[in-house]
C-alpha positions in Angstrom: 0.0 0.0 0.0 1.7 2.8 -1.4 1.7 6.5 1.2 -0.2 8.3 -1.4 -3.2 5.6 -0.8 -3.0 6.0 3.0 -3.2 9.5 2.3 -6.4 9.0 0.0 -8.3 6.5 2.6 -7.2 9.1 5.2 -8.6 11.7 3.4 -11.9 10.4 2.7 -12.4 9.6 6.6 -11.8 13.2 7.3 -14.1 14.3 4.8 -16.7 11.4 5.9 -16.7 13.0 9.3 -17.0 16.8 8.4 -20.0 15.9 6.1 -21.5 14.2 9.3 -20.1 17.2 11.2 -21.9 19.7 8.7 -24.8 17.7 8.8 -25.1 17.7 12.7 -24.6 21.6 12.3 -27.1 22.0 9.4 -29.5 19.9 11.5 -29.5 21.9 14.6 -29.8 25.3 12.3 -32.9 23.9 10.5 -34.3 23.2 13.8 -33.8 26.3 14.9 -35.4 27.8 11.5 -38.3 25.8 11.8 -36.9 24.6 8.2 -37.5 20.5 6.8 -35.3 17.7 8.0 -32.7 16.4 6.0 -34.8 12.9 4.1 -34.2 10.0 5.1 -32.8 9.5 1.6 -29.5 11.5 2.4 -29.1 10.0 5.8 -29.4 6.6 4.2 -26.7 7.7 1.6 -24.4 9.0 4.4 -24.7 5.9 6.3 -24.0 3.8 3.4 -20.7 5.5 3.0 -19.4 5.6 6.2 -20.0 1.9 6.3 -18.4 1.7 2.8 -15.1 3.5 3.7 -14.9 1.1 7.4 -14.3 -1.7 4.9 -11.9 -0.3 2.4 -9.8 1.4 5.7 -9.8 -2.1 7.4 -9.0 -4.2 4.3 -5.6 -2.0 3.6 -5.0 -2.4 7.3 -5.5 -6.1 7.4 -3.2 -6.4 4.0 -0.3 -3.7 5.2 0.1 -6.4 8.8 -0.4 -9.0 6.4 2.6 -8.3 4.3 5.0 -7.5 7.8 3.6 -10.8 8.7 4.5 -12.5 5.2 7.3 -11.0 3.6 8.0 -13.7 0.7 4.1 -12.6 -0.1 5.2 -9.2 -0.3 8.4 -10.3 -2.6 5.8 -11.5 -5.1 3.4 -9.2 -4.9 6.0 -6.5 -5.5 5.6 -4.5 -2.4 8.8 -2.8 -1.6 10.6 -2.7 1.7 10.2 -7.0 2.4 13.0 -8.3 0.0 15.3 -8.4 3.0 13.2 -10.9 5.4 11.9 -14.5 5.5 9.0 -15.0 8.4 8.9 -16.2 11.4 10.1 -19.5 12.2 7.5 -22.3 12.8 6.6 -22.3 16.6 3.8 -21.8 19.2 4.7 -18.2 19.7 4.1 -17.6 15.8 1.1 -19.7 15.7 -1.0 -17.7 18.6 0.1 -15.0 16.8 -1.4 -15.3 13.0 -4.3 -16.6 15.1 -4.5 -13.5 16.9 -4.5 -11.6 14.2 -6.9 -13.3 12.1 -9.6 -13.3 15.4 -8.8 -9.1 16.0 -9.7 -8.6 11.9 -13.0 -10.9 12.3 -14.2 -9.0 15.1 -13.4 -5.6 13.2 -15.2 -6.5 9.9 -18.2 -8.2 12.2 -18.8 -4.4 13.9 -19.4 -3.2 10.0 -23.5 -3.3 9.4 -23.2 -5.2 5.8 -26.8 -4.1 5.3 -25.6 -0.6 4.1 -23.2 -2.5 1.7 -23.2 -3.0 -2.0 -21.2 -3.5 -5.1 -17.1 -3.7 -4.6 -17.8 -3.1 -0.9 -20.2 -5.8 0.2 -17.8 -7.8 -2.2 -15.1 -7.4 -0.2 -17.0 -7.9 3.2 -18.0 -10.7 2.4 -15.1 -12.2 1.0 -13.3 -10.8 4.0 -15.6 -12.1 6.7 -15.5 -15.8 4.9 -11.5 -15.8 4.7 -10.7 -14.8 8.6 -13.5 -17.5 9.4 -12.1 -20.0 7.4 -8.3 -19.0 8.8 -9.8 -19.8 12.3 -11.3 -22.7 11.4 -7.7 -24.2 10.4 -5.4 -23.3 13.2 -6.7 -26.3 14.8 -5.5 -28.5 12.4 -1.7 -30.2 12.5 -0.2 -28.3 9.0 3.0 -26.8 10.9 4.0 -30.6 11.9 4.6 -31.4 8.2 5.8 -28.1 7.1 7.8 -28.9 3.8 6.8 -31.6 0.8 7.6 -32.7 -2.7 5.0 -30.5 -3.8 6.9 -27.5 -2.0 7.4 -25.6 0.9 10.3 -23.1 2.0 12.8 -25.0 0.4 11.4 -25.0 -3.5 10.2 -21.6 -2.6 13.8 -19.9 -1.5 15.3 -21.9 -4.3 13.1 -20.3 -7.1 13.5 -16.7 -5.4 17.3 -17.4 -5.4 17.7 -18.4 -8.3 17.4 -14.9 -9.9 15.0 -15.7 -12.1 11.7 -14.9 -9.7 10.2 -12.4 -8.1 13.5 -11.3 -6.1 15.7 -8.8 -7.9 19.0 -8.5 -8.3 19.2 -5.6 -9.9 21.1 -2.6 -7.5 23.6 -3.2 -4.5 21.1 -3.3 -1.7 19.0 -6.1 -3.9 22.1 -8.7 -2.8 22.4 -7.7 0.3 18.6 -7.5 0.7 19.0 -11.8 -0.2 22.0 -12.2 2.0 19.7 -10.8 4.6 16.6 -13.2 3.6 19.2 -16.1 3.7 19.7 -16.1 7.0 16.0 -15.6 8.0 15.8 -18.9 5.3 18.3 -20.8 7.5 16.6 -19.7 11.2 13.1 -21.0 9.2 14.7 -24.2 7.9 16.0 -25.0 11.6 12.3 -24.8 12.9 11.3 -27.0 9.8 13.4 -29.9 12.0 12.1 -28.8 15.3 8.5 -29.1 13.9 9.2 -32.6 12.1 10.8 -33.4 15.1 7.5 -33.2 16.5 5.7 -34.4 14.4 7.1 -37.8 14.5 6.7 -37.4 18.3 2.8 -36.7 17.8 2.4 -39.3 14.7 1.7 -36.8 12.1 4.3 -37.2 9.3 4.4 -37.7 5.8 4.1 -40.9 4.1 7.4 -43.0 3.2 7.1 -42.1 -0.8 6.5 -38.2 -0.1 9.4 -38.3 2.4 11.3 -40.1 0.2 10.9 -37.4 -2.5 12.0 -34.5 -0.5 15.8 -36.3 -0.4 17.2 -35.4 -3.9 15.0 -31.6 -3.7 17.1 -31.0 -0.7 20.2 -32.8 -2.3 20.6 -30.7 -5.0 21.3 -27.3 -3.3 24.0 -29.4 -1.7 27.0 -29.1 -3.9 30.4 -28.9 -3.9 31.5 -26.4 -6.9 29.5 -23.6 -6.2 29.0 -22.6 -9.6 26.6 -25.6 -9.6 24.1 -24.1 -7.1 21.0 -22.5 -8.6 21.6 -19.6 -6.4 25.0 -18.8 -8.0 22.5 -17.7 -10.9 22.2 -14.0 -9.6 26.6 -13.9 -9.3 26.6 -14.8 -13.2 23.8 -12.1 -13.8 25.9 -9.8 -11.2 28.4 -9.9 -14.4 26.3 -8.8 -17.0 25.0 -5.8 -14.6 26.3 -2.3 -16.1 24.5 -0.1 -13.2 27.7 -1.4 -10.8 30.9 -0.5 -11.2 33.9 -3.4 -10.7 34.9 -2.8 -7.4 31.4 -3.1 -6.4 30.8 -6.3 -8.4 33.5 -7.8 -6.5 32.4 -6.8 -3.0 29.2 -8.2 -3.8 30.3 -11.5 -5.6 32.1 -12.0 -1.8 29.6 -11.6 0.2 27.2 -13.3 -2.0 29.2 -16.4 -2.4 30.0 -16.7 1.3 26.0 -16.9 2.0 25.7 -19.4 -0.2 28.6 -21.7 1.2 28.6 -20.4 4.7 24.3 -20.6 6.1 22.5 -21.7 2.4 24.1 -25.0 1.5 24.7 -25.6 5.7 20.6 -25.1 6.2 20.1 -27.6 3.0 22.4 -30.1 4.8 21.2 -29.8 7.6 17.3 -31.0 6.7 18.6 -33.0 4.4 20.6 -34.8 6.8 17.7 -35.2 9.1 15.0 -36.5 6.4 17.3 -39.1 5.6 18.6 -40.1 9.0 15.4 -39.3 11.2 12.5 -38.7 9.7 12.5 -41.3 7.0 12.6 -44.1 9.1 9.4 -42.4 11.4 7.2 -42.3 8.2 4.1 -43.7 8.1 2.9 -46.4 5.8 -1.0 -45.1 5.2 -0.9 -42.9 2.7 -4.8 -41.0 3.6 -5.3 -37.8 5.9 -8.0 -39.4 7.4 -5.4 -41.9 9.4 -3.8 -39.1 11.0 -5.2 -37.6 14.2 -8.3 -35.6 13.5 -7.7 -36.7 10.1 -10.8 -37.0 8.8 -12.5 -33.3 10.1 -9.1 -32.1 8.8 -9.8 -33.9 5.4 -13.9 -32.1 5.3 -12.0 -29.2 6.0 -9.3 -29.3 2.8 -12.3 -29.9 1.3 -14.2 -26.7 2.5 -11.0 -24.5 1.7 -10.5 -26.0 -1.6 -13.9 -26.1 -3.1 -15.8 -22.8 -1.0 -18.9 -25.1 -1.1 -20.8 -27.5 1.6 -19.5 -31.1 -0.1 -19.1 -34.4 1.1 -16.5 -36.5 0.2 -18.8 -39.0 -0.5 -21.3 -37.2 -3.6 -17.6 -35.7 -5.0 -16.3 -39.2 -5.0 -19.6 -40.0 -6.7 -19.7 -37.2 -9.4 -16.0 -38.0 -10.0 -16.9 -41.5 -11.2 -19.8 -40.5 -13.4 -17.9 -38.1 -15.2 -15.3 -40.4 -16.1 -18.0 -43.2 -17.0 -19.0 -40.2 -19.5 -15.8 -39.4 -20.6 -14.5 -42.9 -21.3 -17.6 -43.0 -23.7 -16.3 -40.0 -25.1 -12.8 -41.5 -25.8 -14.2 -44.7 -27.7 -16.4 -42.3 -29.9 -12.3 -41.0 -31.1 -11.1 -44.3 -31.2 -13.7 -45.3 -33.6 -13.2 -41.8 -35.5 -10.0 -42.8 -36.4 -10.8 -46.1 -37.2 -8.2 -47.4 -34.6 -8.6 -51.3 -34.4 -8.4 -52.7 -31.0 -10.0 -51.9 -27.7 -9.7 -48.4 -25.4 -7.1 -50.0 -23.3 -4.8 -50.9 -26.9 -5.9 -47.3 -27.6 -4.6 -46.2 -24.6 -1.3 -48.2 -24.8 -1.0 -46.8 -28.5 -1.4 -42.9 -27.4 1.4 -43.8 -24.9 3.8 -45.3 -26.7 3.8 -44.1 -30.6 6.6 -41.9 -31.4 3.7 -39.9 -33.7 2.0 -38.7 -30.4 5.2 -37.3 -29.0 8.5 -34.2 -29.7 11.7 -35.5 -30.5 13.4 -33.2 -27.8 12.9 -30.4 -25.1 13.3 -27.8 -27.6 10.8 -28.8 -30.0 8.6 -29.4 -27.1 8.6 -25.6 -25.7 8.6 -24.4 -29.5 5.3 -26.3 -29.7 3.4 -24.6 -27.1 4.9 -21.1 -28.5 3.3 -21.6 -31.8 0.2 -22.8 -30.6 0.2 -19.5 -28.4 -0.2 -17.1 -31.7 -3.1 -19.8 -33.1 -5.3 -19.3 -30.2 -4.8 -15.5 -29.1 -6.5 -14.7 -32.7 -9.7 -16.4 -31.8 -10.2 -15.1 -28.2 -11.8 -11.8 -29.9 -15.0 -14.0 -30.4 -15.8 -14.9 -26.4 -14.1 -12.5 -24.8 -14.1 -8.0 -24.4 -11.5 -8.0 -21.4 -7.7 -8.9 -22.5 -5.2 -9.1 -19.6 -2.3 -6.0 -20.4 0.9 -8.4 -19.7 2.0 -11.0 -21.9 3.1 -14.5 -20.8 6.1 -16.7 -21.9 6.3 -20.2 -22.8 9.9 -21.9 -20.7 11.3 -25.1 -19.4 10.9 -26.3 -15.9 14.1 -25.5 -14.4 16.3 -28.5 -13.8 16.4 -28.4 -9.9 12.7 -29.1 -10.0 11.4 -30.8 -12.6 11.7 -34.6 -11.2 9.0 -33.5 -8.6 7.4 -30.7 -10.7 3.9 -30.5 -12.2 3.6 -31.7 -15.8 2.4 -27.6 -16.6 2.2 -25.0 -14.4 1.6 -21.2 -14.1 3.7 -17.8 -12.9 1.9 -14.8 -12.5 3.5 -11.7 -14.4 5.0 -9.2 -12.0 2.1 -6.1 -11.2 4.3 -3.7 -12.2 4.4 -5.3 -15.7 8.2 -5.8 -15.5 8.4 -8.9 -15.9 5.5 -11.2 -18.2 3.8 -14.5 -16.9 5.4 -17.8 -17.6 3.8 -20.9 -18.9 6.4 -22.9 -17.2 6.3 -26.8 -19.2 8.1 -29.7 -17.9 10.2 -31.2 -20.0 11.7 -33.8 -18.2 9.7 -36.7 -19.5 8.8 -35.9 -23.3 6.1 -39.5 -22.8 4.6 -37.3 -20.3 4.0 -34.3 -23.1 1.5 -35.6 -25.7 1.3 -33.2 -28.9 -2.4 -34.0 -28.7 -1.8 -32.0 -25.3 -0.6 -28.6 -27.0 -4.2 -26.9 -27.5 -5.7 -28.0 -23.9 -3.1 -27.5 -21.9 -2.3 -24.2 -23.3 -6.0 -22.7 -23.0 -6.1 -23.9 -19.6 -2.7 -22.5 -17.8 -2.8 -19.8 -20.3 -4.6 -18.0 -22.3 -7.6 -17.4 -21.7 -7.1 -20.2 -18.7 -4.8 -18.8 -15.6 -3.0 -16.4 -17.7 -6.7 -14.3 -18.4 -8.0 -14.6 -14.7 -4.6 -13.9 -12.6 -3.3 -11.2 -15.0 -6.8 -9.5 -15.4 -7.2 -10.0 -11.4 -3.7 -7.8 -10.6 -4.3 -5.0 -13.3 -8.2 -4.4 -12.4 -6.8 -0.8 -10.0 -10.3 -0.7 -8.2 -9.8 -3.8 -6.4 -8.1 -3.8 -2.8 -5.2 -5.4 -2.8 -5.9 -8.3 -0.7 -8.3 -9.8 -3.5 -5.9 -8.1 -6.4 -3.4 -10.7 -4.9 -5.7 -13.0 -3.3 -7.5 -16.5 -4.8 -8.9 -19.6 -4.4 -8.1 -22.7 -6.2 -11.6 -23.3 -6.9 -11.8 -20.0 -8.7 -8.8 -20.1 -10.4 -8.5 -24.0 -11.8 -12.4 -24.0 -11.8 -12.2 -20.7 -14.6 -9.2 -22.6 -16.3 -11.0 -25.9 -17.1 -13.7 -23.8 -18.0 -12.0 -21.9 -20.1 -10.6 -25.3 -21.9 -14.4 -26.0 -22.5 -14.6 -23.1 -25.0 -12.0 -25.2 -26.6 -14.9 -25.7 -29.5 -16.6 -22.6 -29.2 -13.4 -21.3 -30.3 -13.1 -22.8 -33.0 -10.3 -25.4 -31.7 -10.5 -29.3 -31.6 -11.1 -29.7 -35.0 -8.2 -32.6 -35.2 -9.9 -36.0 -33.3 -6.6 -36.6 -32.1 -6.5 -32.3 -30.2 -10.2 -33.7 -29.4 -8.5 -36.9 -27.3 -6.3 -34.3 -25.4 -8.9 -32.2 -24.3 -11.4 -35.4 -22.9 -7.3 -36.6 -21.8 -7.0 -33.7 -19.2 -11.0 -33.9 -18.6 -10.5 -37.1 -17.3 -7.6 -36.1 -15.4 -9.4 -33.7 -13.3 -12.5 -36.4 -13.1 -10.0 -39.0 -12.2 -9.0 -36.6 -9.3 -12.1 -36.3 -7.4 -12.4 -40.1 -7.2 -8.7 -40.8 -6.0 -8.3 -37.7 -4.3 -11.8 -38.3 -1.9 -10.4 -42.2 -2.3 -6.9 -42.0 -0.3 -8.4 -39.7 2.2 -11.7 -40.8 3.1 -12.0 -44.3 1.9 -8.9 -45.7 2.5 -7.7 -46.2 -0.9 -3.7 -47.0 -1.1 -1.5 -45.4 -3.2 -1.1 -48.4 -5.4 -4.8 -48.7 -6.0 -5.3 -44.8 -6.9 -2.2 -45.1 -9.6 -4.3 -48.8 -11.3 -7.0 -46.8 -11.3 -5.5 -43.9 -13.1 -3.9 -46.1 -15.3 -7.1 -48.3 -16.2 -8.6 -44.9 -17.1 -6.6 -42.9 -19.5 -3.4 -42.8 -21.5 -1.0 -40.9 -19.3 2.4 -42.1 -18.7 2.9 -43.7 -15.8 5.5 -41.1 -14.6 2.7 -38.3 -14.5 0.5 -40.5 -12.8 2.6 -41.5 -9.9 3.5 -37.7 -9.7 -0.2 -36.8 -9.7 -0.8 -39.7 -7.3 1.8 -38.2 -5.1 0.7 -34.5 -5.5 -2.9 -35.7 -4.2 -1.6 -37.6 -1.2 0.9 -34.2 -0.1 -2.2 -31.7 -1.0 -5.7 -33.1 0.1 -8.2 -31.8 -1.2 -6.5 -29.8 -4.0 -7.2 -31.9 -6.9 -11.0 -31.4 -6.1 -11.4 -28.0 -6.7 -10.5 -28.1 -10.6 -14.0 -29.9 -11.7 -16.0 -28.5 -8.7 -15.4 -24.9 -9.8 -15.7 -25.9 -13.7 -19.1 -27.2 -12.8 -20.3 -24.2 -10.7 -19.3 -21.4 -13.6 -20.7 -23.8 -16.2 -23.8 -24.0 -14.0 -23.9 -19.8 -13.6 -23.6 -19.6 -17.6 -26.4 -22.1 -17.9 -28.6 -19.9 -15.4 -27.8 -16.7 -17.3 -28.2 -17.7 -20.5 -31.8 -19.7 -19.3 -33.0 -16.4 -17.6 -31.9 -14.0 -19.9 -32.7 -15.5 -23.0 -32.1 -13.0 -26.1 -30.3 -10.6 -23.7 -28.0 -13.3 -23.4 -24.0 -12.2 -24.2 -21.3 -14.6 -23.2 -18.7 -11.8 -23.6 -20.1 -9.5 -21.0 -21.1 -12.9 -19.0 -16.9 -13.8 -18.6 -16.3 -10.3 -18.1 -18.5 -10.9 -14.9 -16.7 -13.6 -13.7 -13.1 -12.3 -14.6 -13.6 -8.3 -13.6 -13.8 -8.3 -9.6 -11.1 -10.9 -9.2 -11.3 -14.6 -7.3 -14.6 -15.1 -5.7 -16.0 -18.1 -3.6 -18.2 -19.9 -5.2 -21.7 -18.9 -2.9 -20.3 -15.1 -3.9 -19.4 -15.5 -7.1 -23.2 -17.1 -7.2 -24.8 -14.2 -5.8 -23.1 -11.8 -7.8 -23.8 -13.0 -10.8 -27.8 -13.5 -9.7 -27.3 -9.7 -9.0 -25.7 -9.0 -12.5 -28.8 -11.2 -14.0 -31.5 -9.4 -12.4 -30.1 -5.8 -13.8 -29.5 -7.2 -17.1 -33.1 -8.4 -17.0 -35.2 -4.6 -16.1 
């Protein structure tokens, strides 16, 4: 939050109370004069603002702690004044006090009268109100016993940041020594990290043997012995190239630089490296489920509350999950017979896994894929959509450190300030794993208009506070990307059987996902029955589906949100379209879902019921 906003919000407060001020005075006068009232019009109108400007005062409060609180948030964000800090260290002390903070924020938004409230302001109340609930709701749940996992944690995290690369700069003098500074608030973190393992074995909440065992070459690589090897030597070789400093400089920095790297990054790597392999490993656990942990299964209906926003069971999501990918296994032999492939689905399967046809000869040709097919479908978003996201994204490589354990695709947010564009980060580490018949789904969804349209859209929209600017919800976000890989036809897309295959591919993906995710965690499904199952059911290498099987078991209740939230948006088009008939525009309808940023899905509901009945008088 920048002075000059302070300054604003400040502003309008003062102004708030002299117009109340006047009004007492103006009051009193008329009295006097025998003169009219003010109507109850204008005193509804004055309360309505007051009300208004207590939430926008106490939402840039809450998200100025939040970022003292948070600092790598603030890195990413690109809020100045952070880049030198890490967080607190994982202990009792820290937990009462997020917890404390979260309870003194609920009981300031609950004093606001959310009858007086509408548009952007009862928006944000009630997104507000929800998310310090929901915050609450979690601190009684184990999450700081198993702090770190394949799937990341602070040591992916301070990698990618170091790595000069990310959202840390290294730009001017004070940027290294702002990362010196972070390193050592890294290495005080990464020394709770064992303290709270530690514990965890103690209290029996710890990670399954696989997941564990995935964490050991992640830690292993930032342990090296030529230091030009370590992916944080990056910003040194970029210090180089760096005219803005002059030699002496360079060299002062290059020092100091290097000897945080030997001296407290590679020593805190070690050091929970060490203790995985030699402590914690042989303390694992051999259920894979959150439900066998203590309070496992209220901690599992609650993953599924933060994940989805809506009041589901595991049991009707593990239900919808296998009827949709009944459906789209029908779906599948309908291409099969389109190409006039002989054999049954599984032979099908096995044939999309293994032809070399199906599949890029190397890395390169893979990323140079996804780059063309970036140009082919930015020309058709004209005919569904009126909003376009300002920053550009990039199509690059998994970084080597992290693509054993890495997602098959994934998305980076473009810095706010537009320096730097989004990246359509692909993982190229397994070209089986990267289907061509992949390119056009998986490029609408973490993309454009998938993630790339709602995240981008979300951070330049200046009205929104900056909480929700750089807030989300999974359910929101993956929910609007699968969506958005729906209108795959619509745009015109699809029209090779084979492209047709990849779309129902990742469909049944996300299906397959409610049904193994709901599985491991609340019907005791193992991990070797969740990867048959996956395999019985689509084409996917097996490499992605152990990975996926593995992502599922380190993130309940994740996976769910993908095909809940497609469902719910799909649901609010079919509503609008129903109710409004002729009126109908699906342009103006995604600029409603995309304009005021992430939503939970009851809001997102309501708001559009809102924006249905104006469009309807």
């Amino acid at each position: 939050m920048t002075a000059n906003n302070n300054k604003k919000i400040k502003l309008a407060l003062v102004s708030a109370a002299v117009i109340f001020g006047l009004s007492a005075c103006q009051s009193k006068s008329v009295q006097n004069s025998q003169l009219q009232k003010p109507s109850a019009a204008v005193v509804l109108q004055s309360a309505k603002k007051i009300e208004a400007e207590k939430v926008e005062v106490l939402v840039a409060k809450y998200f100025e702690e939040l970022m003292a609180l948070s600092p790598i948030y603030a890195t990413f964000v690109g809020i100045e004044g952070y880049n030198d800090k890490f967080g607190d260290p994982i202990s009792e002390e820290s937990s009462k006090k997020e917890l404390a903070f979260e309870k003194r924020y609920l009981e300031a938004i609950n004093k606001v009268d959310s009858t007086l409230l509408s548009g952007q302001s009862l928006l944000s109340y009630e997104i507000f109100k929800r998310d310090r609930e929901m915050a609450i709701k979690g601190d009684k749940f184990d999450s700081d016993l198993i702090p770190i996992s394949q799937m990341g944690g602070a040591h992916s995290l301070f990698a990618m940041l170091g790595s000069g690369s990310s959202a840390q700069p290294f730009n001017t003098e004070k940027d290294y020594y702002d990362f010196i500074s972070r390193a050592d608030g890294f290495s005080a973190y990464m020394d709770s990290v064992i303290i709270a393992m530690r514990e965890g074995i103690e209290q029996g909440v710890v990670h399954p043997k696989p997941i564990a065992e995935k964490l050991v070459p992640q830690l292993s690589a930032h342990v090296v012995e030529d230091i030009t090897d370590s992916v944080f030597y990056g910003p040194v070789t970029k210090l180089d190239e760096n005219t803005g400093l002059d030699d002496a400089t360079k060299n002062k920095i290059k020092k100091a630089y290097i000897a945080a790297i030997e001296n407290v990054i590679i020593p805190s790597y070690s050091k929970v490296h060490d203790f995985i392999v030699e402590d914690y490993l042989p303390n694992t656990r051999t259920s894979v489920g959150l439900s066998a942990l203590p309070n496992g299964e209220a901690w599992y209906e609650y993953m599924i509350e933060t994940n989805t926003t809506l009041p589901l069971t595991a049991k009707e999501i593990h239900e919808f999950g296998q009827q949709e990918v009944a459906r789209i296994l029908s779906e599948m032999k309908k291409v099969k017979k389109q190409v006039e492939f002989d054999g049954d689905l599984a032979a099908f399967f096995e044939h999309l896994r293994t032809d070399d046809q199906f599949y890029f000869n190397s890395k390169q040709e893979l990323i140079d894929g996804y780059t063309q097919v970036k140009d082919k479908i930015n020309a058709r978003l004209p005919m569904l959509f009126e909003v376009f996201p300002k920053a550009d994204y990039v199509v690059k490589a998994v970084e080597a450190y992290r693509e054993e354990s890495a997602a098959g695709a994934s998305y980076m947010a473009p810095a706010p300030d537009g320096s730097r564009p989004g990246i359509f980060y692909i993982n190229t580490r397994d070209l089986k794993a990267q289907p061509k018949f992949g390119l056009e789904t998986l490029s609408i969804h973490e993309a454009a208009p998938g993630h790339h349209f709602q995240i981008a859209i979300q951070q330049e929209v200046e009205s929104l506070p900056m909480f929700r600017k750089f807030g989300g919800y999974t359910v929101f976000a993956e929910g609007w990307a699968l969506y958005a890989e729906s209108l795959g036809k619509e745009l015109g897309l699809f029209t090779d059987p084979y492209m047709w295959y990849g779309r129902l591919s990742d469909e049944q993906l996300r299906a397959m996902r409610l049904v193994v995710d709901t599985g491991l965690h609340a019907f005791g499904w193992s991990r070797e029955k969740a990867i048959n199952f996956m395999r019985d059911n689509s084409s996917m290498a097996l490499s992605d589906i152990v990975a996926e099987v593995e992502r599922y078991i380190s993130i309940p209740g994740q996976a769910l949100a993908y095909k809940t939230g497609e469902r719910h948006i799909r649901m609010l088009r079919n509503r609008a379209a129903e109710k409004l008939g002729d009126k109908f525009d699906v342009k103006k309808f995604h600029t409603q879902i995309l304009i005021d940023g992430a939503l939970p899905m009851p809001i997102l509901e309501s708001k559009i019921d809102r924006w249905i009945a104006e469009q309807s008088s």
